[in-house]
C-alpha positions, -999 to +999 in steps of 0.1 A: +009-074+161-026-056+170-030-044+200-058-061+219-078-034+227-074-009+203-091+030+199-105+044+175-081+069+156-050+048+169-025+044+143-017+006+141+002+006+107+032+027+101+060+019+074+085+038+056+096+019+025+133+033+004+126+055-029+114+032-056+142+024-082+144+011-115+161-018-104+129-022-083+108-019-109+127-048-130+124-069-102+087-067-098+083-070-137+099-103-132+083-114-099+048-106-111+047-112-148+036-074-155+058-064-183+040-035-190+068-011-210+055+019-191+071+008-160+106-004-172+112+016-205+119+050-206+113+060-243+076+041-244+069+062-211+080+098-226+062+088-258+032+085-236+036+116-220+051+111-191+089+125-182+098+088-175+086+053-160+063+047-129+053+023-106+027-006-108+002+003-088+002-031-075+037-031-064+023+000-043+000-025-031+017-048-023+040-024-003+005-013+018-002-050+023+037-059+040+029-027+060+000-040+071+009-077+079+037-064+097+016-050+120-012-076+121-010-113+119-023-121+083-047-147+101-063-113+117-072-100+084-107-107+072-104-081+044-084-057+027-092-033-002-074-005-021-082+022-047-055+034-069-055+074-063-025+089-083+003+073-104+037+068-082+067+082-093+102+066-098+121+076-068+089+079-047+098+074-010+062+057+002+049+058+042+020+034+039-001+039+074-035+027+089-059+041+110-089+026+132-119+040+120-142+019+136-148-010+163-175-037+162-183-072+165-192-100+133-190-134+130-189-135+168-155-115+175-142-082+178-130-064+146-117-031+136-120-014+105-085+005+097-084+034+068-050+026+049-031+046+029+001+049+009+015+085+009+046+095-010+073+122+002+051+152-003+023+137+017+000+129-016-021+101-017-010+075-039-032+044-030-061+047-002-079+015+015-090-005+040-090-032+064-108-054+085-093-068+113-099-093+140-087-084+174 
């Protein structure tokens, strides 16, 4: 959970998730109802253009979104936003993290505003974001 008096530039959200698998991929095609064939089917992907399926971006989301209610209480969170940056890989190990970026007060309580993001292996930005958090 947050820390009560957090600083700005302190880390607060840290998570390493396992490489993203096809069996992964399946399983969020039937949890979410996306059965979008460039995530589960190999010849629709390379007939695309790509060398084979990707992730949904909002199962990289929703990874980013675990991270962060791991570290927070979800009653803490007043808002959360992402932007899709680059498509995710099969096999992508992610490290979803956030970062305060700002302290201040609203609706009568201490906040903090956390920078997100959901890195892969290589350190490239897959999905970037933000938080507001009550403290």
């Amino acid at each position: 959970m947050t820390t009560l008096s957090p600083a700005v530039g302190e880390r607060l959200v840290h998570k390493a998730f396992p490489p993203i698998s096809r069996h992964t991929l399946a399983l969020y095609c039937g949890a979410s109802g996306d059965h979008n064939p460039m995530h589960v089917d190999i010849d629709f992907a390379r007939q695309a253009g790509f060398p084979d399926v990707f992730s949904h971006g909002m199962l990289v989301m929703a990874y980013l979104g675990q991270a962060l209610t791991d570290a927070v209480s979800p009653v803490a969170i007043r808002s959360f936003s992402t932007r899709f940056a680059a498509i995710t890989q099969l096999g992508s190990r992610l490290t979803c993290e956030g970062t305060v970026t700002e302290l201040f007060e609203a609706g009568g309580e201490r906040r903090a505003r956390l920078a997100l993001t959901a890195k892969d292996a290589d350190g490239e930005t897959k999905l970037a974001g933000e938080a507001v958090i009550a403290l």
